[in-house]
C-alpha positions as CSV (number, residue, x, y, z in Angstrom):
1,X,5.7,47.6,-75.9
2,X,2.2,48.1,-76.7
3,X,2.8,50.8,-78.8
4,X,5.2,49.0,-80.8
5,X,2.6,46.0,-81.1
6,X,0.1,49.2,-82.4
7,X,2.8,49.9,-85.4
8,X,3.6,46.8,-86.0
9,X,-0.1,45.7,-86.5
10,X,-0.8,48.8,-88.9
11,X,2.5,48.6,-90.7
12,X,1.2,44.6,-91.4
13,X,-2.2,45.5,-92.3
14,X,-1.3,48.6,-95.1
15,X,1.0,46.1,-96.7
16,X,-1.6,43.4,-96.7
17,X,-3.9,45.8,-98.3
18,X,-1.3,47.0,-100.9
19,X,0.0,43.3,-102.0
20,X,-3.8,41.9,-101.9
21,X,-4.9,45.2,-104.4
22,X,-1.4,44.7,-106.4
23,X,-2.3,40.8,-107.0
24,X,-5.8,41.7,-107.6
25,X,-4.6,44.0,-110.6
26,X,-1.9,41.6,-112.3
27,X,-4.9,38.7,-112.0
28,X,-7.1,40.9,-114.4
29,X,-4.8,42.6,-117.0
30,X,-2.2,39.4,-117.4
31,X,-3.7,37.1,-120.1
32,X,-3.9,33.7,-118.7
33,X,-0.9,31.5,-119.4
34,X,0.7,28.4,-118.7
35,X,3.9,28.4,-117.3
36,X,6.2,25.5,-116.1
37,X,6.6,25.1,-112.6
38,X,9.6,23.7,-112.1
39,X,11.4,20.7,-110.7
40,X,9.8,20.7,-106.7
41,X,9.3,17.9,-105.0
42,X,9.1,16.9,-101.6
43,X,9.4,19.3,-98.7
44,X,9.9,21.8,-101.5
45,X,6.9,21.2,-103.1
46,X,4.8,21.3,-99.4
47,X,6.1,24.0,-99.1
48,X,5.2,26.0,-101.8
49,X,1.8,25.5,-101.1
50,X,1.8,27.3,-97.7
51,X,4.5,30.1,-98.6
52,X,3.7,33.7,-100.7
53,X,6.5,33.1,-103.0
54,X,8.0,30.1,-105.5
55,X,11.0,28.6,-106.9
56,X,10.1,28.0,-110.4
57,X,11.3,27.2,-113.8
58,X,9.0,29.8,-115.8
59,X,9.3,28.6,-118.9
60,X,5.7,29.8,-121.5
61,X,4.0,26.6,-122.1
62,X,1.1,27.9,-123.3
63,X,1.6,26.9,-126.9
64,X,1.9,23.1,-125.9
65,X,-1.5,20.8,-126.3
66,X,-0.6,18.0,-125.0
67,X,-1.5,16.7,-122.2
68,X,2.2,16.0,-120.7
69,X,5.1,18.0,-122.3
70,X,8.2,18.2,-121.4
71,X,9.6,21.6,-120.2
72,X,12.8,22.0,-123.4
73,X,14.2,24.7,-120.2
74,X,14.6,22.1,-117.1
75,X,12.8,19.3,-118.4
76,X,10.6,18.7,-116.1
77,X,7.3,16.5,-117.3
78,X,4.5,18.5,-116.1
79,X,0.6,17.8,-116.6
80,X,-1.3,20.8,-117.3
81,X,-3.5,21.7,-114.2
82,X,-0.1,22.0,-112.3
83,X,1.2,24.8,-114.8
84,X,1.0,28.1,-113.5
85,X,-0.6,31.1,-114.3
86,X,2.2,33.7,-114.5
87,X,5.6,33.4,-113.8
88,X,5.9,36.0,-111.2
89,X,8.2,34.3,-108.1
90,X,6.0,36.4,-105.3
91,X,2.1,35.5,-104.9
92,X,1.2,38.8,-104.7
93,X,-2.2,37.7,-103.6
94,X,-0.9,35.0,-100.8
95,X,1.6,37.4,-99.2
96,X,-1.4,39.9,-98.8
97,X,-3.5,37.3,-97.5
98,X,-1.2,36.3,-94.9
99,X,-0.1,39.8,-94.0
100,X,-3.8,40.6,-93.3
101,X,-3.7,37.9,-90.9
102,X,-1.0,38.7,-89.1
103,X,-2.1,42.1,-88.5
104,X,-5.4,41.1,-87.5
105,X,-4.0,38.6,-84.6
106,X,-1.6,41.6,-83.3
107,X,-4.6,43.9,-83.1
108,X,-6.4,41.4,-81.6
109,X,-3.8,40.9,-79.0
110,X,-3.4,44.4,-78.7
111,X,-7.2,45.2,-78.1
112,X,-6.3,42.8,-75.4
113,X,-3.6,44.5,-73.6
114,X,-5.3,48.0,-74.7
115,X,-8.7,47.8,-73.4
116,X,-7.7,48.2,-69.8
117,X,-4.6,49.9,-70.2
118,X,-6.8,53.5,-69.4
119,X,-7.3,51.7,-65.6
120,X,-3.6,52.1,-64.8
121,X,-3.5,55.7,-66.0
122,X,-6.6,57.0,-64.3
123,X,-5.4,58.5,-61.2
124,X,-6.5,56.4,-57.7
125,X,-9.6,59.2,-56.5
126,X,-11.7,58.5,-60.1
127,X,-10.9,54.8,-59.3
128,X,-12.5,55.3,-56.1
129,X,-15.3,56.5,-57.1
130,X,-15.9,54.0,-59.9
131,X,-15.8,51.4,-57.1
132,X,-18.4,53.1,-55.0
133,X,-20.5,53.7,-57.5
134,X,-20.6,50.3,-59.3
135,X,-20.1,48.0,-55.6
136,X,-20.2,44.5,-56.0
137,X,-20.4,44.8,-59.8
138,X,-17.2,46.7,-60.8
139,X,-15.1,45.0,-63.2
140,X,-11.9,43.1,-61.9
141,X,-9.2,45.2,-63.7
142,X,-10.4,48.2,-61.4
143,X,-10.8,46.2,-58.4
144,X,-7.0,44.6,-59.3
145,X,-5.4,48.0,-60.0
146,X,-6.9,49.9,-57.0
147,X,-5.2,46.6,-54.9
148,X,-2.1,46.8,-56.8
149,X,-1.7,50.7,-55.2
150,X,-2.8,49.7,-52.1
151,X,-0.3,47.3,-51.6
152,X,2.5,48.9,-53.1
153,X,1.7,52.0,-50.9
154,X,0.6,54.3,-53.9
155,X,-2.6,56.3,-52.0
156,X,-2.6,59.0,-49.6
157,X,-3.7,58.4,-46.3
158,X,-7.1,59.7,-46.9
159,X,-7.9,57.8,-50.5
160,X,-6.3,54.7,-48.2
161,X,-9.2,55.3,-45.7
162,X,-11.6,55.6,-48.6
163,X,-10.5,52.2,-50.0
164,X,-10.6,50.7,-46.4
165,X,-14.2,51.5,-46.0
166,X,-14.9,50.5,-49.3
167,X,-13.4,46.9,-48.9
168,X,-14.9,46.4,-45.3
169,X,-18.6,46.9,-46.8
170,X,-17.5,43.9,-49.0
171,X,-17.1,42.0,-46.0
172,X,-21.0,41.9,-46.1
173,X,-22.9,39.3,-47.6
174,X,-24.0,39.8,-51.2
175,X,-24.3,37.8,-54.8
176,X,-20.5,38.1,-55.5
177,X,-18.2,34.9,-54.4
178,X,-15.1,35.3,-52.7
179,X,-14.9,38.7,-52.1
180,X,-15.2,38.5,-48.7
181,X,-12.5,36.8,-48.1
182,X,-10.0,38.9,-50.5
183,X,-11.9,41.9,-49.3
184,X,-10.8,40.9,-45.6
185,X,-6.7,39.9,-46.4
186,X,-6.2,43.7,-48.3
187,X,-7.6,44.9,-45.0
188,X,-5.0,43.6,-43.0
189,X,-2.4,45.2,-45.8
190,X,-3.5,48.5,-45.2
191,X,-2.8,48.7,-41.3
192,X,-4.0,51.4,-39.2
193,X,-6.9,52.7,-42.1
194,X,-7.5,48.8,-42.3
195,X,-8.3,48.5,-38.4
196,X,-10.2,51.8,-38.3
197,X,-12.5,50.3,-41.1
198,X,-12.6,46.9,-39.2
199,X,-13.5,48.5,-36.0
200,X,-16.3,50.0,-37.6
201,X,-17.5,47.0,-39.5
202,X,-18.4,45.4,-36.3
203,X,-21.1,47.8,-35.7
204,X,-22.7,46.3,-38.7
205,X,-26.2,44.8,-39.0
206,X,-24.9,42.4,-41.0
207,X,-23.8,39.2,-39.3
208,X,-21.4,38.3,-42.0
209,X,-19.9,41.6,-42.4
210,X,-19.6,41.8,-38.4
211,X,-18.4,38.4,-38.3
212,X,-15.6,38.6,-40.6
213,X,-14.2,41.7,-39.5
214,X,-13.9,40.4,-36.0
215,X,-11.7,37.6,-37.6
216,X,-9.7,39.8,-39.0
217,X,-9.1,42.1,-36.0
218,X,-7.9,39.3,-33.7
219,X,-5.4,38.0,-36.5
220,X,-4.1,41.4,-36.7
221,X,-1.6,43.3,-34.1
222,X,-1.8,46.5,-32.9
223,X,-5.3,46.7,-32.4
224,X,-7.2,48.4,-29.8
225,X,-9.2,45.7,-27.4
226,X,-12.6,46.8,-27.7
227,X,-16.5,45.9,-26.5
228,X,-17.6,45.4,-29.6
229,X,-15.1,42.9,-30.7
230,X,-15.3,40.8,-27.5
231,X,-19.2,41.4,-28.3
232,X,-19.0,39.8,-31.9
233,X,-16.6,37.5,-31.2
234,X,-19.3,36.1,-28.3
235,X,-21.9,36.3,-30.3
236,X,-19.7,33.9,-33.4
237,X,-19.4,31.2,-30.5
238,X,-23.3,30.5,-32.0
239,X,-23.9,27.3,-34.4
240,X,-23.7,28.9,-37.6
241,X,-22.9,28.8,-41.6
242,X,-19.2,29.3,-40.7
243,X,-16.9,28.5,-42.4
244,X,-19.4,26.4,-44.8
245,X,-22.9,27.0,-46.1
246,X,-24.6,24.6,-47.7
247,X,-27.0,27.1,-49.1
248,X,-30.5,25.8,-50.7
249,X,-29.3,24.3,-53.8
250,X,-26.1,22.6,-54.9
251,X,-24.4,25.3,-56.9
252,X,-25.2,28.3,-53.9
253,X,-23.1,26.2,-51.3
254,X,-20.2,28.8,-50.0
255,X,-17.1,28.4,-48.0
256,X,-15.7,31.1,-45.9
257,X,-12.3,31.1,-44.3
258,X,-13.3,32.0,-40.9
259,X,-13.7,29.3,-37.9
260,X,-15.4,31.9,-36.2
261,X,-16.7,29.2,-33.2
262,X,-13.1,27.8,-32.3
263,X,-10.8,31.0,-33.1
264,X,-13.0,33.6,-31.0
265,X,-13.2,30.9,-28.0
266,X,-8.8,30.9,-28.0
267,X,-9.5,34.3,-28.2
268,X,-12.0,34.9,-25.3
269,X,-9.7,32.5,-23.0
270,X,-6.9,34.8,-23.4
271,X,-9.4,37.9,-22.9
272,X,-11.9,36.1,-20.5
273,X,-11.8,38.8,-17.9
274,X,-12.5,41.7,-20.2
275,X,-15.6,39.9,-21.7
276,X,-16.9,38.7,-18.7
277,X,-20.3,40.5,-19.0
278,X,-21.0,39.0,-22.5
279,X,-19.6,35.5,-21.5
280,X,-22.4,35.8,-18.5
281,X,-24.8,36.4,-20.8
282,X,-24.1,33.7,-23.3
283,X,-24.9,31.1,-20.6
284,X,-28.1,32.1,-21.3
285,X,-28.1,31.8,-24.9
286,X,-31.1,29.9,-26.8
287,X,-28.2,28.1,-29.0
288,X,-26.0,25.3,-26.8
289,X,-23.7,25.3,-29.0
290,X,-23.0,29.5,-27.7
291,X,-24.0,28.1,-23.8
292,X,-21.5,25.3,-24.0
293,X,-18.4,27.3,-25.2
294,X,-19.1,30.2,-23.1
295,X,-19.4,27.9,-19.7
296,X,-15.7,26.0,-21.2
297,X,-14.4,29.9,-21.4
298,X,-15.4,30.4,-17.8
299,X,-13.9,27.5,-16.6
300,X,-10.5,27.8,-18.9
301,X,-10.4,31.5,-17.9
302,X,-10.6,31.2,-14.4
303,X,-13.6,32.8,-14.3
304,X,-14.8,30.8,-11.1
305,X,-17.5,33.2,-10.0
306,X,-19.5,32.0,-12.8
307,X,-19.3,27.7,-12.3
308,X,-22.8,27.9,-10.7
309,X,-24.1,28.6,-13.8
310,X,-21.5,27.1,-16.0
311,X,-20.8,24.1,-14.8
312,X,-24.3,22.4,-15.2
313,X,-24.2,23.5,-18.6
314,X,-20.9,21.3,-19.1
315,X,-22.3,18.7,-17.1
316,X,-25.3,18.1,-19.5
317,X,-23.1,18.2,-22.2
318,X,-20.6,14.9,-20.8
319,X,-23.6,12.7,-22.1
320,X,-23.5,10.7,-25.1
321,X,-25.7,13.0,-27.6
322,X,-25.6,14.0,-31.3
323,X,-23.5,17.0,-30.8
324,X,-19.5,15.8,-32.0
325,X,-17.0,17.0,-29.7
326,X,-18.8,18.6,-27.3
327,X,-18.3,16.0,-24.0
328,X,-14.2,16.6,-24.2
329,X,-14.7,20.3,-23.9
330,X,-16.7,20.0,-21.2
331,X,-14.3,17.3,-19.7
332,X,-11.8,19.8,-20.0
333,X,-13.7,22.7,-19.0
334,X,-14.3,21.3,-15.6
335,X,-10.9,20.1,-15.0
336,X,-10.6,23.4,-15.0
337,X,-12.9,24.4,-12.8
338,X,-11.8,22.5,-10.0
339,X,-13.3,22.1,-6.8
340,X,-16.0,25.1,-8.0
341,X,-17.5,22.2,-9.9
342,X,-17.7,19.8,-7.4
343,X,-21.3,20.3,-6.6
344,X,-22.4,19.4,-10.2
345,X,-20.3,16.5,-10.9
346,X,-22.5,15.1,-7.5
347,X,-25.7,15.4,-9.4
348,X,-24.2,13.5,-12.1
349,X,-22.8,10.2,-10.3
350,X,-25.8,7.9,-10.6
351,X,-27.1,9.3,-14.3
352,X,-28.9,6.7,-16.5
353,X,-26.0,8.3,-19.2
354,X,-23.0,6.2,-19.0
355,X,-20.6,8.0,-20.5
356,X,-22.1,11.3,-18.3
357,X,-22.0,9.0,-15.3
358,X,-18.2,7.6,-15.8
359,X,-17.1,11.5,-17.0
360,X,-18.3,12.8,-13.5
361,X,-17.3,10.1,-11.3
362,X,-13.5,10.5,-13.0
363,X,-13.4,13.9,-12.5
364,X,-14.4,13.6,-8.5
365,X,-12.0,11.3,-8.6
366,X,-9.6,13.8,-9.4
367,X,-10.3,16.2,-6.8
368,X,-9.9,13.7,-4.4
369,X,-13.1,11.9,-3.6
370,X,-12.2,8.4,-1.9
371,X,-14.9,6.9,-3.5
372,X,-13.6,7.3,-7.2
373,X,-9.8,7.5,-6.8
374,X,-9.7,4.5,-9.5
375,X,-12.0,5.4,-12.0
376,X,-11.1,6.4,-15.2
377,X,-13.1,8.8,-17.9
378,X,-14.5,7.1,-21.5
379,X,-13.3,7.1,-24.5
380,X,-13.8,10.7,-25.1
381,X,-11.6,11.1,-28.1
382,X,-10.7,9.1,-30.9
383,X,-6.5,8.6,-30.2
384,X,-7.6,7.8,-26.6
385,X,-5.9,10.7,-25.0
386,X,-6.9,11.7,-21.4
387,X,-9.4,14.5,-22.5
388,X,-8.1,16.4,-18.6
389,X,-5.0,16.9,-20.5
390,X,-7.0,18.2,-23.9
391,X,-6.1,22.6,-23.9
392,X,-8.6,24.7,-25.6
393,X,-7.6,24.6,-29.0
394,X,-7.1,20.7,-28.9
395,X,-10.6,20.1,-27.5
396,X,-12.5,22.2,-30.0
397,X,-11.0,20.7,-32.5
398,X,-14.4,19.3,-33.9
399,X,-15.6,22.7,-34.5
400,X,-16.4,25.2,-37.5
């Protein structure tokens, strides 16, 4: 196809040439005369002003002064400037002119096609290397073509591993938008290389780059249940620039597709036993956002030996404060909890915080205690469900 677009555009632009040269020639060696155009009118005549060639009458008027005479061949009554200068049926000149055109808009669209076309011949290594070389700043067709042969399975294991690690440094954060996040979904095409490089990435000293490839390992199966990713994905429970950044001025705001906070704590409830050590530590963490989500893991993953600690932290967060969401986790969290909790709920019965005070009474209430069998928790959540009922993923719903 391209080829034939090549020929095509050569074959228009010789012939261009040739009629352009050939009109050029008759221009200067015919004498100029006057010849009758013939009867057009209408569409006709429009049309012979757009189109290299004429219906006409012919007939020499040269020899006529007047001003209007009629043709004695068709009779048509034609003023002098429209009498034409030869009475040649092809405008030599006007079919080169338009050939010329034509032939510059194929190569035109051929340069387009063309210019890249050496990116799907080169073989997949060079590729390879282009992209390491040139990172962030390698041109889309080679970043496009290398993920065209990734997906359709067209690498050998080790230029797939290559690629892998290539793409999971992209997971980092840099100048480029949205390669992150395309970076991270080839990742999970290229299975076992992709987990390898993902495993890898969370070693990172990048928190984005460590971040996002956590993200991707929990969405992925088959992978290997690992301290690091139970590390990371503790450590994305902290209030941070996921999945928006506002940046520092209006055109460096960013959105990434990970909700790092409310995936990895569904994650850590399912593997709250494993991650125990870094949970422990998390309730120690100088961001309550981190201390809050790591006491409601406890609590929803029956990690009872750690309520002492944990269950204050959710009984601070049942007041009314400026963090959204936060008092139906810990509602739920200590549901879950149980009688472990009961010791904190009793500090919490005669707060100056009504909604902490109401919160704690309810939930004795539900263990039993006589002296709040009939009271009821606030308004925790805006369709008024009962926020005991709320599971993890319902009652972090208000988080990034």
């Amino acid at each position: 196809m391209n080829l034939m677009l090549m020929l095509a555009a050569v074959a228009l632009a010789l012939g261009g040439l040739l009629c352009t040269l050939y009109g050029l020639v008759q221009r200067v060696r015919r004498p100029v005369r006057r010849h009758c155009p013939g009867p057009a009118r209408g569409l006709r005549r429009l049309l012979g002003l757009v189109l290299p060639w004429r219906t006409l009458c012919g007939y020499d008027l040269s020899d006529r002064t007047q001003a209007r005479t009629p043709c004695p061949e068709c009779g048509v009554m034609a003023a002098r400037r429209d009498l034409l200068r030869s009475p040649g049926r092809v405008r030599w000149l006007r079919l080169g002119f338009t050939c010329l055109a034509l032939a510059g808009t194929a190569f035109w669209q051929w340069e387009a096609v063309m210019w890249w076309e050496w990116v799907t011949r080169l073989p997949t290594t060079p590729l390879l290397r282009i992209e390491a070389t040139l990172g962030p700043r390698v041109p889309g067709q080679i970043h496009d073509e290398l993920a065209n042969r990734a997906c359709a399975k067209a690498m050998t294991s080790r230029q797939r591993e290559i690629y892998a690690a290539l793409l999971a440094r992209n997971l980092a954060s840099d100048e480029v938008r949205g390669n992150a996040g395309h970076a991270g979904w080839l990742l999970t095409q290229l299975e076992h290389e992709g987990v390898v490089a993902l495993l890898g990435a969370l070693k990172s000293a990048d928190y984005q780059q460590r971040q996002l490839a956590a993200d991707n390992l929990r969405s992925m199966e088959g992978f290997e249940l690992n301290q690091d990713l139970l590390r990371v994905t503790v450590e994305g429970l902290r209030d941070d620039r996921f999945p928006f950044d506002p940046g520092t001025a209006l055109d460096s705001s960013t959105w990434t597709w990970s909700t790092n906070a409310r995936d990895g704590t569904a994650f850590l409830v399912t593997y709250a036993r494993p991650a125990q050590a870094f949970i422990a530590q998390g309730l120690a963490s100088d961001d309550r956002q981190q201390r809050l989500l790591c006491a409601a893991i406890a609590g929803w993953g029956g990690l009872d030996e750690l309520a002492p600690v944990a269950a204050p932290i959710l009984i601070e967060h049942l007041a009314d404060n400026d963090m959204q969401g936060d008092a139906k986790i810990a509602y739920a969290a200590l549901v879950a909890f149980g009688a472990h909790a009961r010791g904190a709920l009793e500090s919490a019965i005669e707060s100056p915080d009504t909604q902490q005070r109401l919160s704690a009474r309810a939930l004795l209430g539900r263990l039993g205690d006589t002296r709040f069998v009939k009271a009821k928790p606030p308004m925790l959540s805006g369709n008024g469900i009962d926020p005991a009922t709320l599971d993890p993923g319902d009652a972090t719903r208000d988080l990034r």
